[in-house]
Biopython code that builds the backbone (N, CA, C, O; Angstrom):
import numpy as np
from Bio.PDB.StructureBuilder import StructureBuilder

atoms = [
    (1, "UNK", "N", (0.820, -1.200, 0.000)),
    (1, "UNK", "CA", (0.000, 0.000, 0.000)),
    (1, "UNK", "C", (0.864, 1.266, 0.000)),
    (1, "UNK", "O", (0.693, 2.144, -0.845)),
    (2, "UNK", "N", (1.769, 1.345, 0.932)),
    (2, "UNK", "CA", (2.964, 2.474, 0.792)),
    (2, "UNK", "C", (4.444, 1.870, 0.622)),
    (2, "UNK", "O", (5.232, 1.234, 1.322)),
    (3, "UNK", "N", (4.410, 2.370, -0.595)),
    (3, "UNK", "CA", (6.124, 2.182, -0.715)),
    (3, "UNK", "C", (7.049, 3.352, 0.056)),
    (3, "UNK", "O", (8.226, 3.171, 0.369)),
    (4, "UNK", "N", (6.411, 4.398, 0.266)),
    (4, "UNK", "CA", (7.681, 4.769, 1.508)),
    (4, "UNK", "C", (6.508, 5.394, 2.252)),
    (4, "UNK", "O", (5.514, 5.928, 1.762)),
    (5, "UNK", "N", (6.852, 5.206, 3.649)),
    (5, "UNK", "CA", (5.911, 5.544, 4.680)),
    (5, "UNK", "C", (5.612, 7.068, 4.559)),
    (5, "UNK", "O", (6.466, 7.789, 4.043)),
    (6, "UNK", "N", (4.375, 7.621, 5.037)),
    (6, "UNK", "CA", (4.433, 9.323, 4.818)),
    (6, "UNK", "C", (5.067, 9.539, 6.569)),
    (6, "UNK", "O", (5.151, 8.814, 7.560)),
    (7, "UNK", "N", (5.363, 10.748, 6.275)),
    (7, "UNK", "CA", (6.593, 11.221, 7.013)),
    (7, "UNK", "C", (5.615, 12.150, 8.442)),
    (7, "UNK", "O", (6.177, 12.606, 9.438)),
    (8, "UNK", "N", (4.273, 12.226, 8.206)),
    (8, "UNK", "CA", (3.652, 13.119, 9.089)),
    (8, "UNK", "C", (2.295, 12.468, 9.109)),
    (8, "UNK", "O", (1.881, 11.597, 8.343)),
    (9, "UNK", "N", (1.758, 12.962, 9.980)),
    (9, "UNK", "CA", (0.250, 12.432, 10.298)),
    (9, "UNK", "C", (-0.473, 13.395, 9.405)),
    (9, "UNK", "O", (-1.611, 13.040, 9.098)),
    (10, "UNK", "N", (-0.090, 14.435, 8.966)),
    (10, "UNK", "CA", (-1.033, 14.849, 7.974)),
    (10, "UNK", "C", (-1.323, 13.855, 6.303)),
    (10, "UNK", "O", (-2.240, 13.427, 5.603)),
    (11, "UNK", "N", (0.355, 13.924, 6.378)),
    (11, "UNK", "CA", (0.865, 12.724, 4.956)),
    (11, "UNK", "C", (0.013, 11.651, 5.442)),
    (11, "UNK", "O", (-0.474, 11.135, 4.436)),
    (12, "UNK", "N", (-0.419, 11.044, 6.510)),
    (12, "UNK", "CA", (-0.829, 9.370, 6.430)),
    (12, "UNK", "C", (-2.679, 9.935, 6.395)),
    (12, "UNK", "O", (-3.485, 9.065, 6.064)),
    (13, "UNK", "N", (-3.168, 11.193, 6.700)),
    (13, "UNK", "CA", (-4.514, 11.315, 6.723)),
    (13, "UNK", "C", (-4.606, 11.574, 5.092)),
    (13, "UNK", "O", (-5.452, 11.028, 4.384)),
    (14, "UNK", "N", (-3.490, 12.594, 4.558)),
    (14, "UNK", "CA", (-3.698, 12.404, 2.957)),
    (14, "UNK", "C", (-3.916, 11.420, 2.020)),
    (14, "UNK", "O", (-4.693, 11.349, 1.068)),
    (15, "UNK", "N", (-2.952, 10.556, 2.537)),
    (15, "UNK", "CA", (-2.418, 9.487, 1.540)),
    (15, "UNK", "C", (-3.911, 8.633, 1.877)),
    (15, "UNK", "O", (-4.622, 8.556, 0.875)),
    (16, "UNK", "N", (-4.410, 8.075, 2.951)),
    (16, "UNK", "CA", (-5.128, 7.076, 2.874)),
    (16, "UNK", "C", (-6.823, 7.967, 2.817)),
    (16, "UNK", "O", (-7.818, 7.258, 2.966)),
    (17, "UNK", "N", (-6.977, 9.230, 2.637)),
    (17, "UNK", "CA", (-8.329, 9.712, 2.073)),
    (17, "UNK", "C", (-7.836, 9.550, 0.361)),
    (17, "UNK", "O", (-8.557, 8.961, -0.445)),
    (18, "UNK", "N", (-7.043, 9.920, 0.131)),
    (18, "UNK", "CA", (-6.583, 9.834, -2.068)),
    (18, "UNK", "C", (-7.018, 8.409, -1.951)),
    (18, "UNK", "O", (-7.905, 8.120, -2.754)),
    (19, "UNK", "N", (-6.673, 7.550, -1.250)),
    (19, "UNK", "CA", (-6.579, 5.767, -1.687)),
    (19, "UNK", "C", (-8.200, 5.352, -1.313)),
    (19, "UNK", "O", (-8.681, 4.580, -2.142)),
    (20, "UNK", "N", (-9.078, 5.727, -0.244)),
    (20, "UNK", "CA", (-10.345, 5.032, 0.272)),
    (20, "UNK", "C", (-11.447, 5.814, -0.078)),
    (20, "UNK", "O", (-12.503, 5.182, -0.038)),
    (21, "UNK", "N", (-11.576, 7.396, -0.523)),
    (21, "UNK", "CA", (-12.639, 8.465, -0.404)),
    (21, "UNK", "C", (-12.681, 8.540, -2.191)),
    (21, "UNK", "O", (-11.679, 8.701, -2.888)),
    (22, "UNK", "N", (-13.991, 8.391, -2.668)),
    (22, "UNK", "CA", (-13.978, 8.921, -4.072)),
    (22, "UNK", "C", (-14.779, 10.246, -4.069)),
    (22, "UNK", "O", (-16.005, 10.352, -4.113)),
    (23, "UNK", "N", (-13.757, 11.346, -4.003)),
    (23, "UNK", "CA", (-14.376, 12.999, -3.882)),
    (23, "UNK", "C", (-13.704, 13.581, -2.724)),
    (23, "UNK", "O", (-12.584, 13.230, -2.351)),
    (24, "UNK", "N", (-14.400, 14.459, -2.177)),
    (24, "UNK", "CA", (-13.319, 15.545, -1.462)),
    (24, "UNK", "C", (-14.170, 15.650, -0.018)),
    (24, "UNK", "O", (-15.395, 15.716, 0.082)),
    (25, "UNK", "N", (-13.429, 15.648, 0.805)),
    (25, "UNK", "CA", (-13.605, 15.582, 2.389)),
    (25, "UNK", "C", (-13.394, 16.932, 3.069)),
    (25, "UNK", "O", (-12.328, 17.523, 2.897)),
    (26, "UNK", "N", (-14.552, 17.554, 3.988)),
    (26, "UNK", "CA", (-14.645, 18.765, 4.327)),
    (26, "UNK", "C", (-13.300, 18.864, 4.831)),
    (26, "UNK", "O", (-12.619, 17.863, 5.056)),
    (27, "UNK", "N", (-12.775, 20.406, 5.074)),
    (27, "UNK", "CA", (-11.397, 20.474, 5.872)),
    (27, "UNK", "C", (-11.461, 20.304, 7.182)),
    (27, "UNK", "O", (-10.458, 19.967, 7.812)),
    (28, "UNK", "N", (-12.647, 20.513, 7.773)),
    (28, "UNK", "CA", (-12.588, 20.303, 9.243)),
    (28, "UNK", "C", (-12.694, 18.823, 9.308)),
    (28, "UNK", "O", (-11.804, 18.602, 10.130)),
    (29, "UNK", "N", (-13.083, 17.890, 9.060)),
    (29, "UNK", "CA", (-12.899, 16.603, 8.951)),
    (29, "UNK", "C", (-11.441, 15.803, 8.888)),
    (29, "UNK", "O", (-10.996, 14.898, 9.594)),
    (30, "UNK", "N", (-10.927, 16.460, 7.838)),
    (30, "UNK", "CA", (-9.536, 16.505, 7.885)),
    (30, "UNK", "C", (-8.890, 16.982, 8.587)),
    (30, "UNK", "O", (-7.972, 16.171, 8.711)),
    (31, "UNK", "N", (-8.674, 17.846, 9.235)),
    (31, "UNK", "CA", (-7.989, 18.575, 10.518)),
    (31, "UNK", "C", (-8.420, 17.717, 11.602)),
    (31, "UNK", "O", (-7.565, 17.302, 12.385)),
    (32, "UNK", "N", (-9.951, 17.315, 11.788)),
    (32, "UNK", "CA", (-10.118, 16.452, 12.913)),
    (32, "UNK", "C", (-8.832, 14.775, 12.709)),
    (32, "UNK", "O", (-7.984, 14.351, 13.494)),
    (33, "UNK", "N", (-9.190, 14.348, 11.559)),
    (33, "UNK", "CA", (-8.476, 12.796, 11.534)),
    (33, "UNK", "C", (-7.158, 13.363, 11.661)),
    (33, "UNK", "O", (-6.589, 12.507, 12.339)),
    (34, "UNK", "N", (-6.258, 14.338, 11.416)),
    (34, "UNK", "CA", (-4.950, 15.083, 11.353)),
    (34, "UNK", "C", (-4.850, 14.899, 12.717)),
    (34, "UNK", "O", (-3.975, 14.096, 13.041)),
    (35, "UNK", "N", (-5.736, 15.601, 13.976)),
    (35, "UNK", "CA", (-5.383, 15.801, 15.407)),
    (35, "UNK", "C", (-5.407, 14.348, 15.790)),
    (35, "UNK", "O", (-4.519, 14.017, 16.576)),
    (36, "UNK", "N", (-6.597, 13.013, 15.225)),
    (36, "UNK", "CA", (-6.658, 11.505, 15.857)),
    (36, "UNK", "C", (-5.023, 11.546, 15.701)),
    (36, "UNK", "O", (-4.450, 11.610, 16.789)),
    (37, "UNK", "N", (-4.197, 11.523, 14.586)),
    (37, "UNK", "CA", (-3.677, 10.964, 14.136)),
    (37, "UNK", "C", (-2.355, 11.426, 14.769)),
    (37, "UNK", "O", (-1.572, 10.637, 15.297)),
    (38, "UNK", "N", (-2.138, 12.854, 14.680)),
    (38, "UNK", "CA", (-0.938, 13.351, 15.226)),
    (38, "UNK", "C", (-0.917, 12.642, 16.989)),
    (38, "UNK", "O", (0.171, 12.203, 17.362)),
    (39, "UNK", "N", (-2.161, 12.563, 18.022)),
    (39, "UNK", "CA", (-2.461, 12.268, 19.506)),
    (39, "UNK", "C", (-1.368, 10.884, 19.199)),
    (39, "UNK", "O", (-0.220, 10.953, 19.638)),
    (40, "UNK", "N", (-1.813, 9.681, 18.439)),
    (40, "UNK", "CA", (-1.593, 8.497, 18.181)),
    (40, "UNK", "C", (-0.203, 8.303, 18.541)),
    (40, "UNK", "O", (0.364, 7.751, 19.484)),
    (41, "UNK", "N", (0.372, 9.252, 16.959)),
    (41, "UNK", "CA", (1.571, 8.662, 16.986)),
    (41, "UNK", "C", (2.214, 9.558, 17.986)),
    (41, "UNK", "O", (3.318, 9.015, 18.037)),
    (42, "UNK", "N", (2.260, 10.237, 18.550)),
    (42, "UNK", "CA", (2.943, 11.603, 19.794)),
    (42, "UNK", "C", (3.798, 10.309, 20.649)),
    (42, "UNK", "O", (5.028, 10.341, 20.677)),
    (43, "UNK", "N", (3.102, 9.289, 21.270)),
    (43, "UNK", "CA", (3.432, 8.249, 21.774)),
    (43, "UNK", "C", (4.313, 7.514, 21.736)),
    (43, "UNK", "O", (4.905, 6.913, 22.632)),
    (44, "UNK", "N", (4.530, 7.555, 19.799)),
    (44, "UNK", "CA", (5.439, 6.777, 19.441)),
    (44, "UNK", "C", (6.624, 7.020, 19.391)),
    (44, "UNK", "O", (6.709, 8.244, 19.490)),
    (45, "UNK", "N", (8.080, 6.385, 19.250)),
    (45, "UNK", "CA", (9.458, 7.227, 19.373)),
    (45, "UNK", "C", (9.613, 8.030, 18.079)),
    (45, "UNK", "O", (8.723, 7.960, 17.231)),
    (46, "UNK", "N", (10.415, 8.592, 17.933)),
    (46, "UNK", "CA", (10.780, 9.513, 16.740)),
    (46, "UNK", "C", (11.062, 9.044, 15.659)),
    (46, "UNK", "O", (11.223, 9.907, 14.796)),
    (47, "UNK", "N", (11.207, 7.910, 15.297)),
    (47, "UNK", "CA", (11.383, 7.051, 13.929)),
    (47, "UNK", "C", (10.606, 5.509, 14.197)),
    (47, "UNK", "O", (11.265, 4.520, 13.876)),
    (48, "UNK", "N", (9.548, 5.345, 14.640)),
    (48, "UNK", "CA", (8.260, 4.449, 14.804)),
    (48, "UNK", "C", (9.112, 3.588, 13.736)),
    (48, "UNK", "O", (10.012, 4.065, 13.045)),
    (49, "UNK", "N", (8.573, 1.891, 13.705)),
    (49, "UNK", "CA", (9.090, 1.272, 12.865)),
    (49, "UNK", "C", (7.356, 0.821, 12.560)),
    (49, "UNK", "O", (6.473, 1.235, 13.312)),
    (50, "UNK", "N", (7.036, -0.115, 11.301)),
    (50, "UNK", "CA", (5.533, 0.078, 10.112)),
    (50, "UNK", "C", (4.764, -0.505, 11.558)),
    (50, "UNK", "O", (3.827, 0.178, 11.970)),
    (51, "UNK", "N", (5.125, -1.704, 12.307)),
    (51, "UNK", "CA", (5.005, -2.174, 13.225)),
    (51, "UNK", "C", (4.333, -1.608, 14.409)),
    (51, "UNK", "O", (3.487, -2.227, 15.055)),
    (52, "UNK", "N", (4.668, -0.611, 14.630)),
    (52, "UNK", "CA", (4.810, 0.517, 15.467)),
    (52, "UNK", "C", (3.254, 1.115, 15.771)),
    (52, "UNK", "O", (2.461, 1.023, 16.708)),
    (53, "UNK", "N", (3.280, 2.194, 13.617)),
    (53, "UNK", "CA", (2.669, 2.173, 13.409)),
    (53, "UNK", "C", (0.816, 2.018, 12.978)),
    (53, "UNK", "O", (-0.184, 2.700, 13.203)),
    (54, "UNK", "N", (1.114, 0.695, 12.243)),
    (54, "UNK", "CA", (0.086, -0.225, 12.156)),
    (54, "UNK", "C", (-1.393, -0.021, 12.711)),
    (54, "UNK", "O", (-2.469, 0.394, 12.281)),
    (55, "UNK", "N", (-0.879, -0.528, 13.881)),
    (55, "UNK", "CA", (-2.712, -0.458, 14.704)),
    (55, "UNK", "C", (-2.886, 1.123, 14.392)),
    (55, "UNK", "O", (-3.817, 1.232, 13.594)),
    (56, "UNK", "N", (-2.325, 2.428, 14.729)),
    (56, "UNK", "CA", (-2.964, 3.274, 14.599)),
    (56, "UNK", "C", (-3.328, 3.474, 12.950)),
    (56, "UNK", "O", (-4.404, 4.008, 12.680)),
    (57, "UNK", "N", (-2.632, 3.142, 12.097)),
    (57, "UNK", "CA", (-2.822, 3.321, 10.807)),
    (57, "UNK", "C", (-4.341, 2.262, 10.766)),
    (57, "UNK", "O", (-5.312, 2.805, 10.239)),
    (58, "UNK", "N", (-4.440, 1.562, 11.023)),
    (58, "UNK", "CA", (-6.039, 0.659, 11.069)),
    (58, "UNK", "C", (-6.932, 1.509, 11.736)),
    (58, "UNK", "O", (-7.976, 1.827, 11.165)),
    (59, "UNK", "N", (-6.655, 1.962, 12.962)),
    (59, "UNK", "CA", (-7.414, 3.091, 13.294)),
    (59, "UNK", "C", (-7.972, 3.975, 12.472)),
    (59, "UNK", "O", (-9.128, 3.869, 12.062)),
    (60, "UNK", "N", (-7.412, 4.640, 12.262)),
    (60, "UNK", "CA", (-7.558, 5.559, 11.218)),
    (60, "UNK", "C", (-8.041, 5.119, 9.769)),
    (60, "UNK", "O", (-8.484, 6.094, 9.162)),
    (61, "UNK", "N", (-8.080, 4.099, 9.134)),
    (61, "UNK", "CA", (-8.361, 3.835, 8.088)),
    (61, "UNK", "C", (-10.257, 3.072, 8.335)),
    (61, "UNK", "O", (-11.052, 2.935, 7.405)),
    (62, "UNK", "N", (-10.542, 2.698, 9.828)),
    (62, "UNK", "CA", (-11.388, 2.213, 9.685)),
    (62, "UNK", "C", (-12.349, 3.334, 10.004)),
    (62, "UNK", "O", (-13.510, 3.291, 9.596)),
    (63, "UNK", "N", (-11.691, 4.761, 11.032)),
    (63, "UNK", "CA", (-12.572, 5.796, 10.813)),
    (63, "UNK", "C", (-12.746, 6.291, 9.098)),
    (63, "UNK", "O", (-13.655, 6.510, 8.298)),
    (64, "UNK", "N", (-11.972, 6.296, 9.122)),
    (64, "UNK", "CA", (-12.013, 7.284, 7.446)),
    (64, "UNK", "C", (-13.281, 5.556, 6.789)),
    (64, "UNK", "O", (-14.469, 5.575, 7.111)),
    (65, "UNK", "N", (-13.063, 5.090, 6.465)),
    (65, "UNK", "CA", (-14.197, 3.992, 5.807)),
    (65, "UNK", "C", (-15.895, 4.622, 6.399)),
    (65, "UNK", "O", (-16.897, 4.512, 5.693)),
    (66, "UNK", "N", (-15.906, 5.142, 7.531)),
    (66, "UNK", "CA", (-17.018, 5.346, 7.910)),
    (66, "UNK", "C", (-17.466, 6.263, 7.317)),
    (66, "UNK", "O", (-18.618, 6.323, 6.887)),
    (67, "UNK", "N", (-16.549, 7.174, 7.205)),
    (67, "UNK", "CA", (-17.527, 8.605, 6.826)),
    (67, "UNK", "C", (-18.115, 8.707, 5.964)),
    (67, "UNK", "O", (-17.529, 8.399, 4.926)),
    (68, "UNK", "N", (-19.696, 9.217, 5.810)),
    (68, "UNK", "CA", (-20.223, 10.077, 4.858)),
    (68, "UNK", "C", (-19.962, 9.783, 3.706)),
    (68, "UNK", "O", (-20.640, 9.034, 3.004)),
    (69, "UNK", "N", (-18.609, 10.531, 3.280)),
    (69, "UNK", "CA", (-18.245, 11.063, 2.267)),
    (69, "UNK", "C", (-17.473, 9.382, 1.613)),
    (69, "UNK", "O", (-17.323, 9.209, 0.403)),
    (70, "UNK", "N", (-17.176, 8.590, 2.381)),
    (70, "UNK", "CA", (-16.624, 7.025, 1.761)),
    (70, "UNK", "C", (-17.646, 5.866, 1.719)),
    (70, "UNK", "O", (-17.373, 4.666, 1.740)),
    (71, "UNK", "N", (-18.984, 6.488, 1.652)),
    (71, "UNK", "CA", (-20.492, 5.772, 1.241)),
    (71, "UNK", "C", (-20.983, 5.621, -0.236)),
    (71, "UNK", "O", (-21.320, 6.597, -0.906)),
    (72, "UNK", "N", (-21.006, 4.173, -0.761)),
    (72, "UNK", "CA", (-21.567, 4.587, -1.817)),
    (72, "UNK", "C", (-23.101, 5.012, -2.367)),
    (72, "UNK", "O", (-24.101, 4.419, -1.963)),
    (73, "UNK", "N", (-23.153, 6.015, -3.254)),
    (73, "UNK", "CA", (-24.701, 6.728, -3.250)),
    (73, "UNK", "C", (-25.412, 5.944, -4.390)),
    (73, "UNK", "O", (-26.581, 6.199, -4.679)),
]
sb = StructureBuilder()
sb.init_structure("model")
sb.init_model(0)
sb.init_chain("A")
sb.init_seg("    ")
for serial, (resi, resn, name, xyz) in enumerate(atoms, 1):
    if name == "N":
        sb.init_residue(resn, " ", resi, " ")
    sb.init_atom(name, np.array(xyz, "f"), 0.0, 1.0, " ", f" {name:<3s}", serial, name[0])
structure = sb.get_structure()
């Protein structure tokens, strides 16, 4: 799914709304999964290994599946 990991919690809320959302996601929505995401990894050490990662990246991918905007009409 990623050939090189994104480097920020904004990069991993980008990358996996381009890959799961067909259309465009309010910005406050995005700023919200940005703050899940930045809380998550804060935890983690400064170079997290995918491992590390992971569960919060599932986190996050199973909120983003929910929304609204990743429903088909």
């Amino acid at each position: 799914l990623f050939r090189v990991l994104p480097g920020s919690p904004a990069a991993w809320v980008d990358s996996l709304l381009q890959r799961l959302v067909d259309g465009d996601v309010p910005a406050t929505t995005t700023a919200a999964l940005t703050v899940f995401m930045s809380q998550r990894l804060a935890a983690l050490p400064p170079s997290p290994t995918l491992t590390q990662v992971l569960p919060h990246v599932r986190d996050l991918t199973s909120i983003i599946i929910r929304l609204p905007e990743s429903q088909l009409h």
